[in-house]
N, C-alpha and C positions, 0 to 999 in steps of 0.2 A: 209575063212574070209567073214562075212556077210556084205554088201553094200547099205545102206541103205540108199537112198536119203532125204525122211523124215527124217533123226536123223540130217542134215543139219538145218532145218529151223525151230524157236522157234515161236509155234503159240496157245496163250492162247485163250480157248474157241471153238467152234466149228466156221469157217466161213460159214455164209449163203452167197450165192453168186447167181447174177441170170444176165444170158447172155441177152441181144437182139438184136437178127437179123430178118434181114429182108429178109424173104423167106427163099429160096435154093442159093442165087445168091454166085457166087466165095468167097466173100471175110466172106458172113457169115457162108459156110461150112467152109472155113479155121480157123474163129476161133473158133467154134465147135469143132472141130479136135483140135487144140492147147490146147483150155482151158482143154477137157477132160483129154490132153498127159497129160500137167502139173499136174491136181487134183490128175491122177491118180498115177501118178511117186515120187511124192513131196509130196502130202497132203494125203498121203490114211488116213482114217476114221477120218479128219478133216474136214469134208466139206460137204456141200448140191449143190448142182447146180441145180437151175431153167433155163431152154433155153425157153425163151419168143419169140414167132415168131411176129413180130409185123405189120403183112400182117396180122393174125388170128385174134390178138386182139389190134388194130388201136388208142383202148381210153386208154391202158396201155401209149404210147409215151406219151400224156400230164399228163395223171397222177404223172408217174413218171418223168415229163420232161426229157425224153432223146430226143435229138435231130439230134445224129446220131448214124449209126448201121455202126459196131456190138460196142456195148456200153456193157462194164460189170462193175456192180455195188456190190461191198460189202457192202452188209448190217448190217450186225453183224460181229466180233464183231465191236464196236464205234471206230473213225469215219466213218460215211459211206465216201465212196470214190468209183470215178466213173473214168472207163478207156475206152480208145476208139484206136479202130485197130484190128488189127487181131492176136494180141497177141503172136505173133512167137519169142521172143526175153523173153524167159523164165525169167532170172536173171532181165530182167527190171519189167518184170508182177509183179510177185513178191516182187520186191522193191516194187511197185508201188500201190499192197494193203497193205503196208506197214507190211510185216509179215520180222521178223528179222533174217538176217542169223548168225547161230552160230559160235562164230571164232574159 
C-alpha cells in the first residue's frame, strides 16, 4: 500500500517560496530544517525554495519589508502571504500558505 503524503494536500500551480533567516542562529537553522522536512514530505515537485540569509544580503529586508526572521513568504501562486516562526507545527504552516487539505 503506497503512502503518500502529497496526495493529502491540493495545491494548483508550482509554489515559489523564499525563506529568511538571519545567519546560522538556533532559531533560523530550525526553520531551515522544518520548511525543507515539510517541502520535502508534503510538496515534492511542487515547489521552489529560496533561503535568503539576510546577514548576506541586508538591502533584501527592506526591499522586501520583512521585519522579522525567520519570515517565509509565498510568492506565487496569488496571494502572496508572509509567515513568521520556525515553522515546526506543519499542519498549521500549511494552512497558513493557505494550500488546501483534501478531505
Amino acid at each position: 500500500m503506497k503512502d503518500s503524503s502529497k496526495d493529502k494536500f491540493i495545491v494548483e500551480g508550482k509554489l515559489v517560496l523564499q525563506l529568511y533567516v538571519s545567519g546560522m542562529s538556533q532559531k533560523s537553522m530550525e526553520a531551515i530544517e522544518n520548511i525543507k522536512r515539510l517541502c520535502d514530505e508534503h510538496l515534492q515537485g511542487t515547489f521552489d525554495l529560496e533561503i535568503i540569509d539576510l546577514y548576506k544580503n541586508p538591502e533584501v529586508a527592506s526591499q522586501q519589508q520583512i521585519i522579522f526572521s525567520p519570515s517565509l513568504v509565498k510568492q506565487l501562486p496569488l496571494p502572496k502571504k508572509t509567515l513568521i516562526g520556525t515553522f515546526s507545527d506543519t499542519e498549521k504552516t500549511i494552512k497558513g500558505l493557505g494550500i488546501a487539505i483534501k478531505e
